[in-house]
C-alpha positions, 0 to 999 in steps of 0.5 A: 511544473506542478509540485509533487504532492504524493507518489501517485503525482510522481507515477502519473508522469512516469511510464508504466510497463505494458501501458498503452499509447493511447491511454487505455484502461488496461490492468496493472501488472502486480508488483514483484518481491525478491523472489520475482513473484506477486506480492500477496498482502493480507490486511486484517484487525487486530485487537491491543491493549485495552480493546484497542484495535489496528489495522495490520497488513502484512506479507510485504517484500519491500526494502525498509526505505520504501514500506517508510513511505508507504506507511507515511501514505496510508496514515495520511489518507486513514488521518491516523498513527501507524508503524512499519514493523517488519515486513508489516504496516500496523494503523491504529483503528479499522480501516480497511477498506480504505487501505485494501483500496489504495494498496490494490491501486498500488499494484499489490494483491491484497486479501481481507481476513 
């Protein structure tokens, strides 16, 4: 077996609700917080201390154990530093496009401001 190396690897050998047999391209259903709705995400900049900007993203329903590695994800595919805050990811530097990206391809629904 191969090894692991992210959880898209790990979601490729599990089955996903409402997927096909036959493979089809079919839409992701969006993932659910605790009060059984779609997650809305918002991702947008954010200036720091000295002009510094971070990417924030906000509005996640999630247990604190699963924004920790979603956070550890996203700063590896931005190769940048970042924190979870409360229900909040904080990335240094702008990059959103990158992130609005992967998270859409997670399940969320995601808007830029």
């Amino acid at each position: 077996m191969a090894k692991l190396t992210s959880f898209d690897d790990l979601g490729a050998l599990l089955p996903h609700d409402g997927d096909s047999p036959e493979g089809g391209a079919e839409e992701r259903t969006p993932r659910t917080g605790y009060d059984g709705r779609a997650q809305k995400l918002e991702v947008m900049l954010d200036s720091r201390r000295r002009g510094r900007v971070v990417t924030l993203v906000k509005g996640f329903q999630a247990r604190p154990g699963e924004l920790e590695s979603i956070v550890a994800e996203l700063k590896r595919l931005c190769g940048a530093g970042g924190r979870a805050l409360d229900n909040a990811i904080e990335l240094q530097g702008d990059h959103r496009e990158r992130v609005v990206e992967k998270l859409r391809g997670m399940g969320y629904i995601v808007r830029t401001r």
